[in-house]
C-alpha positions as CSV (number, residue, x, y, z in Angstrom):
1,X,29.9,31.7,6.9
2,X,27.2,31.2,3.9
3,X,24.5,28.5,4.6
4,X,23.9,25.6,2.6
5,X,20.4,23.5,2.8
6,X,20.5,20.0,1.8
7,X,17.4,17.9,1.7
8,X,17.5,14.0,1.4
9,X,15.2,10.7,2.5
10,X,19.2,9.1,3.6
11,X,17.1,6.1,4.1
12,X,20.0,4.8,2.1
13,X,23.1,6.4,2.2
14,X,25.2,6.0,-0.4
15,X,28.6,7.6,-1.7
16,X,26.8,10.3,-3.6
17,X,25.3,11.3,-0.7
18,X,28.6,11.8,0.9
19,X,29.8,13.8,-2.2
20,X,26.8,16.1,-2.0
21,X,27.7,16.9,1.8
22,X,30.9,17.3,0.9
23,X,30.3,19.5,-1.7
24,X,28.0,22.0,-0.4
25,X,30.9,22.2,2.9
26,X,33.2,24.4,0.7
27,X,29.9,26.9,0.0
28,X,29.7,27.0,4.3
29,X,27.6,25.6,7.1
30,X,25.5,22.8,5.6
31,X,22.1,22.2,7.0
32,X,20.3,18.9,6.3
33,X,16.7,18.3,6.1
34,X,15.5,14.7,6.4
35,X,12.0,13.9,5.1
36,X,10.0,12.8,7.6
37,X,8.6,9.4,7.7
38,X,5.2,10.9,5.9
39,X,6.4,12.2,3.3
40,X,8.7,9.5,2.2
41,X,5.7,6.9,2.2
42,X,3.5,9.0,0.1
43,X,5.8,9.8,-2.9
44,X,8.6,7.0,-2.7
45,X,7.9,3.5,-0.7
46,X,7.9,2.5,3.3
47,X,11.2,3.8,5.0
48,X,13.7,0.9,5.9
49,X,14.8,3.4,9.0
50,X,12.2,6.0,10.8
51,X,13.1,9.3,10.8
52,X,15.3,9.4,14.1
53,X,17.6,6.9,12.8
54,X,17.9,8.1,9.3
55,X,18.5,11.8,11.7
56,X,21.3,10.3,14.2
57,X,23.2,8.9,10.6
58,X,23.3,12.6,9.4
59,X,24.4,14.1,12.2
60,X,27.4,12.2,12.8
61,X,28.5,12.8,9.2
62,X,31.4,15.3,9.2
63,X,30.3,18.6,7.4
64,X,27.2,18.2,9.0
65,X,26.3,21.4,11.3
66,X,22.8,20.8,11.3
67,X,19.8,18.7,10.9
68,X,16.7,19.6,10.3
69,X,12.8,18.3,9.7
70,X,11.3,18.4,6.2
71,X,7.9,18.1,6.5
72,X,6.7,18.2,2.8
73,X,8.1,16.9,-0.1
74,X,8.3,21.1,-1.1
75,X,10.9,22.5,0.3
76,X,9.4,26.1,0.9
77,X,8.7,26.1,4.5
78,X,12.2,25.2,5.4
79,X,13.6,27.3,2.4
80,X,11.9,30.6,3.8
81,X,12.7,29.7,7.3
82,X,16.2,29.3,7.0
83,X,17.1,31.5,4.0
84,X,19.9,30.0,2.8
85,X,22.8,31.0,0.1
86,X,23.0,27.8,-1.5
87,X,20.9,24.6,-2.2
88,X,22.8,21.9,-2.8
89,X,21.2,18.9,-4.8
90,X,22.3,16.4,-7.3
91,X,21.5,17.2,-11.1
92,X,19.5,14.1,-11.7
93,X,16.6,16.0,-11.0
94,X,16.3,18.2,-14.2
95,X,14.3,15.6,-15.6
96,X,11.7,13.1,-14.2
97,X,9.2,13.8,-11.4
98,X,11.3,16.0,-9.1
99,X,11.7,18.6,-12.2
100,X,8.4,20.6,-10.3
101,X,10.7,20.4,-7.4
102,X,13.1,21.9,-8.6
103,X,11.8,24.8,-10.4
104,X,10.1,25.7,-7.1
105,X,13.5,25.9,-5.2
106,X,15.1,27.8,-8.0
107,X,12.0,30.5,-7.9
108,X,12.2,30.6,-4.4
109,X,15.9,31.3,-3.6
110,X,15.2,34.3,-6.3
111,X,13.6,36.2,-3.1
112,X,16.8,36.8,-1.6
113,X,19.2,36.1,-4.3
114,X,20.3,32.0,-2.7
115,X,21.7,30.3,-5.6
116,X,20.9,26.5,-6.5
117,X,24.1,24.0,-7.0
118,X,23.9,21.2,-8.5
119,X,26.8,18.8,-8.2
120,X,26.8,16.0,-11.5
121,X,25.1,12.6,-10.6
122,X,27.1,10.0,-9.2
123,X,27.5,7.5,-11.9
124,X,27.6,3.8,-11.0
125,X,24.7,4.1,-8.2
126,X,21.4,4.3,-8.1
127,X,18.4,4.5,-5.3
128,X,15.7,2.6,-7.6
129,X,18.4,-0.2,-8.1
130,X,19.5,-0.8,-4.5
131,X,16.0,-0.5,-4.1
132,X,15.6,-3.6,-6.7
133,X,18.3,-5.4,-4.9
134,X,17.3,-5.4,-1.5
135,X,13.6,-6.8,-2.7
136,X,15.7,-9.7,-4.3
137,X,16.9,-10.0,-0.9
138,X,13.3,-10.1,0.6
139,X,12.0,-9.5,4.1
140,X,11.4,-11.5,7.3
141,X,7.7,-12.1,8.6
142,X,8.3,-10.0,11.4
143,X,9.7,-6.8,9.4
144,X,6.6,-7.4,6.9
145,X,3.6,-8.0,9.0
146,X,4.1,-4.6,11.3
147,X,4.2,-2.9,7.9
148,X,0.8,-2.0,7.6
149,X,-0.1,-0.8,10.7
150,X,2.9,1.6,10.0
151,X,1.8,2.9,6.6
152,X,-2.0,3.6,7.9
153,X,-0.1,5.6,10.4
154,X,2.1,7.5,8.0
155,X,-0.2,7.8,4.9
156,X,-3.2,9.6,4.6
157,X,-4.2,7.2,2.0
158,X,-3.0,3.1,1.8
159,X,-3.7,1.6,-1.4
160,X,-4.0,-1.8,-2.1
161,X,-4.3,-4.5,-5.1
162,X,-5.1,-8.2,-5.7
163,X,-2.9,-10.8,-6.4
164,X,-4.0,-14.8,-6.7
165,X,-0.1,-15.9,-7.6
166,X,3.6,-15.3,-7.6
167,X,3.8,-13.7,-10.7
168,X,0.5,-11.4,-10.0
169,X,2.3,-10.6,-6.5
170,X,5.0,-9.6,-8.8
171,X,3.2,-6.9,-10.6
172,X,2.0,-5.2,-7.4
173,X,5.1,-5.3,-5.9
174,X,6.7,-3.4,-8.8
175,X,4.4,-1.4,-10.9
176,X,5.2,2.6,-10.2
177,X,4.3,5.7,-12.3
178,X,5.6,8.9,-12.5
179,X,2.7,11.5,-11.4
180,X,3.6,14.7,-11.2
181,X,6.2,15.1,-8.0
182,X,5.4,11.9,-6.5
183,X,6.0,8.0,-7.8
184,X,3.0,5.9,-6.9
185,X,2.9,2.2,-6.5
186,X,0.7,0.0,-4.5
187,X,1.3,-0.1,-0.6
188,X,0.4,-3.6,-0.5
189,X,-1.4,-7.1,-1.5
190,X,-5.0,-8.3,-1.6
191,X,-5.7,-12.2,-1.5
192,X,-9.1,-12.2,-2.5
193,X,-11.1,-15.5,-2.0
194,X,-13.0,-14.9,-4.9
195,X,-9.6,-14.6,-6.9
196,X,-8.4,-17.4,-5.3
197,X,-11.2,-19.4,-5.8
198,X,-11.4,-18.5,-9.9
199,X,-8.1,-19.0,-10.6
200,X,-8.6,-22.7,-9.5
201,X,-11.7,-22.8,-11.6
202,X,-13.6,-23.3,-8.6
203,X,-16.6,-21.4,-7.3
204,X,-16.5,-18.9,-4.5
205,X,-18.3,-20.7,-1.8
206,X,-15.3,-21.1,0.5
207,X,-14.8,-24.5,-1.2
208,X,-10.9,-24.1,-1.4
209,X,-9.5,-24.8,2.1
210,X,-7.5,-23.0,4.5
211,X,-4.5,-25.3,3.6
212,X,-4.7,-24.2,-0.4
213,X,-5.2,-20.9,0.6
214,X,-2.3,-20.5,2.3
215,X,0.0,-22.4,-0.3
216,X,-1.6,-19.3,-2.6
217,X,-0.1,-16.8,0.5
218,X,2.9,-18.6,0.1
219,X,3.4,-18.6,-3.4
220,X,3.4,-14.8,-3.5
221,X,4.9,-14.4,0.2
222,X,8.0,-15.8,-1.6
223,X,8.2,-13.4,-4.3
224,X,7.3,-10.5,-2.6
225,X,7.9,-7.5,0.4
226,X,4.6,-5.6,1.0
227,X,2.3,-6.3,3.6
228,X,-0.1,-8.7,2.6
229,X,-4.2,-9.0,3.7
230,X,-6.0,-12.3,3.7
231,X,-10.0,-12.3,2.5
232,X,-10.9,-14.3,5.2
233,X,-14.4,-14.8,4.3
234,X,-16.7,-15.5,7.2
235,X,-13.4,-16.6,9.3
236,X,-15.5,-20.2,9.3
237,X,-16.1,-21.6,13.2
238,X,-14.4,-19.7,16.2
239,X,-12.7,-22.9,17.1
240,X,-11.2,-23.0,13.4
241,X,-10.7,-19.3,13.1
242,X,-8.0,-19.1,15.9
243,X,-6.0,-21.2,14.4
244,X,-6.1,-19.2,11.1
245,X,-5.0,-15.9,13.2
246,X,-2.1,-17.6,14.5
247,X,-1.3,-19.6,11.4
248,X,-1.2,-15.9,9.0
249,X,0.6,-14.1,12.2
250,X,3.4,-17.0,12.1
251,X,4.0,-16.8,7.9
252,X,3.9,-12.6,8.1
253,X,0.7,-11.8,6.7
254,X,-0.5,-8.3,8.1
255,X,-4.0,-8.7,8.3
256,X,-7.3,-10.7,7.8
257,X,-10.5,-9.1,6.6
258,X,-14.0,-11.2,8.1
259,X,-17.0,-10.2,7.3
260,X,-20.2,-10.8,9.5
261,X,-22.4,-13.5,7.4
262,X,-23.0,-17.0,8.2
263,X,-23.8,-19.9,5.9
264,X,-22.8,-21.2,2.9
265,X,-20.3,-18.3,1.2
266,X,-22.2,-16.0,-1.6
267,X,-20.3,-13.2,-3.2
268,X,-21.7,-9.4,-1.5
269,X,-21.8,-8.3,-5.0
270,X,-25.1,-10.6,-5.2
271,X,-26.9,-8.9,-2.5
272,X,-29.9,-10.1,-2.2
273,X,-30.6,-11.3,-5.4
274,X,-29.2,-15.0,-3.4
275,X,-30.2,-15.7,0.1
276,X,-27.1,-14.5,2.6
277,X,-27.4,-14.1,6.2
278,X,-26.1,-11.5,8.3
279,X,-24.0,-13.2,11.7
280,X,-25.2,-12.1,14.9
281,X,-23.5,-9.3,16.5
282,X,-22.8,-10.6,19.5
283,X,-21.8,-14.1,17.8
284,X,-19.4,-12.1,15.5
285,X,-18.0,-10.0,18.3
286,X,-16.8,-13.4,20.0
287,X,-15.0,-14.3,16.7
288,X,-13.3,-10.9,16.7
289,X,-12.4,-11.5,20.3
290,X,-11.4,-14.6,19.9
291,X,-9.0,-14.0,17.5
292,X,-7.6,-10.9,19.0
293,X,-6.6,-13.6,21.9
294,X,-4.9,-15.8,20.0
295,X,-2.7,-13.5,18.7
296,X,1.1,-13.3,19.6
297,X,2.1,-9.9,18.4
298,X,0.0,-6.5,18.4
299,X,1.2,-6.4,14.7
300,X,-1.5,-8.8,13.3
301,X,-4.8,-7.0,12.5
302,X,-8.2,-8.5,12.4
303,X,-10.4,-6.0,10.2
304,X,-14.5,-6.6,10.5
305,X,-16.2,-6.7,7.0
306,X,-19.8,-5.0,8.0
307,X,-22.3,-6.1,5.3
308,X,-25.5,-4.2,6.7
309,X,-25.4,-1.9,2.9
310,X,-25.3,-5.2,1.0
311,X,-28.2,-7.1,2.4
312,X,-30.6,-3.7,2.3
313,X,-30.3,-3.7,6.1
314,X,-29.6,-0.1,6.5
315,X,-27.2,2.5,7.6
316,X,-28.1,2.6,11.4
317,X,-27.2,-1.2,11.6
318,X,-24.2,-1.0,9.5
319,X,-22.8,2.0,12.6
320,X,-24.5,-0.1,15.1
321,X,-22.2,-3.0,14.0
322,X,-19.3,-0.8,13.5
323,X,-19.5,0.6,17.5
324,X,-19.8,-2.9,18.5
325,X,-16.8,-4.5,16.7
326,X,-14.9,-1.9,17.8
327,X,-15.4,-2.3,20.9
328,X,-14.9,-6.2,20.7
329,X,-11.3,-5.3,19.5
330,X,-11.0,-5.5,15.6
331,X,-8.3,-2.9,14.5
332,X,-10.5,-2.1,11.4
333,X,-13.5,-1.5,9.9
334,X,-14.2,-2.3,6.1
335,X,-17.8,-1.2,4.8
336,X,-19.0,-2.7,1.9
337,X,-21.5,-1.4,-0.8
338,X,-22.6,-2.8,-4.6
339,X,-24.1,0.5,-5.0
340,X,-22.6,2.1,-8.7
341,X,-22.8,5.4,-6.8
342,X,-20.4,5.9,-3.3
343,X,-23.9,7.8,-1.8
344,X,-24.5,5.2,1.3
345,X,-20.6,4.9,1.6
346,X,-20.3,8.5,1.8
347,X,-22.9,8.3,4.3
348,X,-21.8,5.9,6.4
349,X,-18.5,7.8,6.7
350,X,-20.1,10.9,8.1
351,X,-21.6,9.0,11.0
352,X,-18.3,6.8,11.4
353,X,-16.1,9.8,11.6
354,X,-18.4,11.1,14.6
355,X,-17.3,7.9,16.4
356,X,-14.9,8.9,20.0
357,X,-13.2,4.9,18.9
358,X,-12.1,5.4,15.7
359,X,-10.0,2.6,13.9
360,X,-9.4,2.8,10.4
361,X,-11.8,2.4,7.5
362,X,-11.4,0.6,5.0
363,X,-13.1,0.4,1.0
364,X,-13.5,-1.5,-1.9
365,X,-14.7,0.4,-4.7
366,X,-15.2,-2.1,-6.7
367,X,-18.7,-1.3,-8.1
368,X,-18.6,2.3,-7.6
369,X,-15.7,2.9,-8.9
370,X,-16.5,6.5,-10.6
371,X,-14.9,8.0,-7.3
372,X,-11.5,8.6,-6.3
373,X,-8.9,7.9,-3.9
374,X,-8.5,11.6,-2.6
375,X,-12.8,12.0,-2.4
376,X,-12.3,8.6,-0.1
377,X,-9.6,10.2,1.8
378,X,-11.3,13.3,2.7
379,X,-14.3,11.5,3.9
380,X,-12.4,9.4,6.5
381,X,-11.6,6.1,4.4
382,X,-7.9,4.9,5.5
383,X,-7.2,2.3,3.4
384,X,-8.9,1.1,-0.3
385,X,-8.4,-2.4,-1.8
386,X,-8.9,-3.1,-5.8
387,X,-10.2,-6.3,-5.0
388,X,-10.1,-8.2,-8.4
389,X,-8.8,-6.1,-11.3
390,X,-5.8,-8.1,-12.3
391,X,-7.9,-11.3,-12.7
392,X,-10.8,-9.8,-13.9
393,X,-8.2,-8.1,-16.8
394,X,-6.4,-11.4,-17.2
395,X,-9.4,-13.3,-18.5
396,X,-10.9,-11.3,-21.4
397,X,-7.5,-11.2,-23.1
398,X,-6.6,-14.8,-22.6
399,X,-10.1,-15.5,-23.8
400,X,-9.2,-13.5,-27.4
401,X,-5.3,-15.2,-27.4
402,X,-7.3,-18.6,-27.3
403,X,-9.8,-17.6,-29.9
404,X,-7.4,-16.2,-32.3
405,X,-4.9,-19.1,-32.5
406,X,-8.2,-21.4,-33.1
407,X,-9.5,-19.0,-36.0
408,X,-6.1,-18.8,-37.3
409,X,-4.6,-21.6,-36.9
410,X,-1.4,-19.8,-36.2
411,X,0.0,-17.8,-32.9
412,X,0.8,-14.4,-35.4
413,X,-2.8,-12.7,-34.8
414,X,-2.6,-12.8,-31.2
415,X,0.6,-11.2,-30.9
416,X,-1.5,-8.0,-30.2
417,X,-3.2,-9.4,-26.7
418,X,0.0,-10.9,-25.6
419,X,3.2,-9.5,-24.3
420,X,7.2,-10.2,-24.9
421,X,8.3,-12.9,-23.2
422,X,11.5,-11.1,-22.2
423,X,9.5,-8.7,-20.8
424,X,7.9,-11.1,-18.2
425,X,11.6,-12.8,-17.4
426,X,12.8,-9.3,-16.5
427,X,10.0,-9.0,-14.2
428,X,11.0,-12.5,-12.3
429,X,14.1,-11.9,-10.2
430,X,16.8,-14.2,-12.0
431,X,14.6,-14.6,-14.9
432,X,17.6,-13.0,-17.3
């Protein structure tokens, strides 16, 4: 008999799925390829099943002969390896970001004259919208806090963005754009003191309490399904601080970033234009320890904020620090510069990535923010947070709304800062 290859995520199996199977059974022997975990996280979103599940559903689906491992979102490798007369796929992927895809397949089967069928889309369903309807649904804080851990283990890359509300958790959760093969969003939320703090109109000298904090986490907790990650500042006294692990661990936040100052709160991005010291190391490796104790699950991550570059202390202390939190337990590292060029971050990960403990590194590009995701990548950085882009973009146009009804004396002019209404309810689930 011909062979038929068949590649899908069937993280969510639908009738259309079955049709496709069903199809490509009267071309012969079908052979399914299920992406692996990877590649699913880095064009689509975190699987709901890992990749032996989503395998043992395939292979009990009659017309199933085989299953296989697709390791790239490209199906080449497996194409070449198996040879096959037929690829069988849905025709919704003429247009959109799986066109590039498809061409690919089509040049490829040319080699050996395999033929690409494509069976018309299944109308009435669709991935993005079950998608939609499970967020509606939500999660549980067990399912979202060991989300993060999982996606720095699948991605090369975890990407992050601030939110200080429901409806700014809303816009990370669903903002995607079409690049090339892939659909990118945002892995997961920020909650940045500093945001926090502003959007109260309060300054950012820890002022605002654990307790409004966490009604903040909760506001966007509600509205929400990515992994979230608390600014924890200092993490305050190591009495206090263990009751913050456990409180975040219990409501399903993923992690909390710390960073190793004591004293009244100043933002890094001061330096030392304001006086901020630098914790001990041994002091701040009892925190870390501290906190890894009072943890319940091995979900929950405490991630050490190392502020050596800020305060002009210098590289060798910043991997001196870095040895020793690791070794006091925190599951990351997050090195902080207000440098406009990434030199002494760059720097710092060529000594980090020497390190025989590695845990992931983490980066805020905030003020040098010429470089890009893949340049952090290559030189070792695991995760990067946008620590305050939605805020800092909020103000300046409210600002202009404002001004322009007062010079006006009508709403008309400011139109052109402002967005639909409608627009915003169809963002809100129920808002129609």
């Amino acid at each position: 008999m011909k062979t038929v290859y068949i590649a899908m995520s069937a993280d969510i199996i639908h009738h259309g799925h079955i049709n496709i199977i069903k199809e490509g059974r009267k071309l012969g022997n079908v052979i399914v390829g299920i992406l692996t975990d990877e590649v699913i996280a880095s064009y689509k979103r975190f699987p709901l099943l890992n990749f032996e599940q989503r395998k043992e559903i395939i292979s009990n689906i009659a017309g199933v002969s085989k299953v296989i491992k697709q390791d790239t979102l490209d199906y080449t490798p497996n194409l070449l390896a198996i040879r096959p007369d037929y690829v069988v796929h849905g025709d919704d992927w003429r247009e959109g970001p799986q066109k590039h895809i498809r061409k690919k397949v089509i040049e490829t089967l040319k080699e050996w004259g395999g033929e690409l069928v494509e069976i018309p889309y299944t109308e009435g369903v669709s991935i993005s919208l079950l998608d939609e309807k499970l967020q509606e649904i939500g999660t549980t804080p067990y399912i979202r806090r060991g989300k993060l851990r999982k996606l720095l283990s699948l991605k090369p890359m975890v990407r992050i963005l601030e939110a200080h509300n429901g409806l700014t958790g809303l816009i990370v959760e669903k903002t995607r754009v079409s690049s090339g093969d892939k659909i990118k969003s945002f892995d997961g939320i920020w909650i940045s003191s500093l945001c926090d703090s502003t959007a109260k109109g309060k300054p950012d000298i820890e002022l605002v309490d654990l307790t409004s904090r966490l009604n903040t986490v909760n506001e966007i907790l509600e509205v929400t399904t990515k992994p979230i990650i608390l600014d924890g500042d200092t993490g305050g006294k190591i009495e206090h601080f263990i009751y913050t692990v456990r409180s975040l661990e219990r409501l399903g936040v993923s992690a909390i970033i710390i960073e190793d100052k004591v004293g009244l709160k100043k933002n890094s991005l001061f330096g030392t234009d304001v006086e901020q010291t630098q914790d001990s190391i041994e002091n701040f490796q009892a925190k870390i320890r501290a906190g890894k104790k009072a943890q319940v699950t091995d979900d929950f991550m405490i991630i050490a904020r190392i502020e050596s570059l800020i305060l002009k202390a210098g590289l060798d202390d910043a991997i001196k620090r870095a040895k020793a939190y690791i070794e006091a337990g925190a599951d990351g590292i997050m090195i902080h510069s207000k440098e406009k060029k990434p030199d002494e971050i760059l720097a710092f990960c060529r000594e980090y990535n020497k390190f025989e403990n590695r845990v992931p590194l983490v980066a805020v590009p905030t003020s040098y923010n010429s470089i890009k995701e893949d340049e952090l990548a290559a030189a070792g950085v695991n995760m990067v947070i946008y620590a305050n882009h939605l805020i800092r973009s909020a103000y300046p146009a409210m600002v202009k709304t404002a001004e322009s009804i007062l010079l006006n004396e009508r709403s008309l002019e400011a139109e052109e800062y402002t967005m639909p209404i409608k627009e915003i309810l169809t963002l809100i689930p129920g808002g129609k």
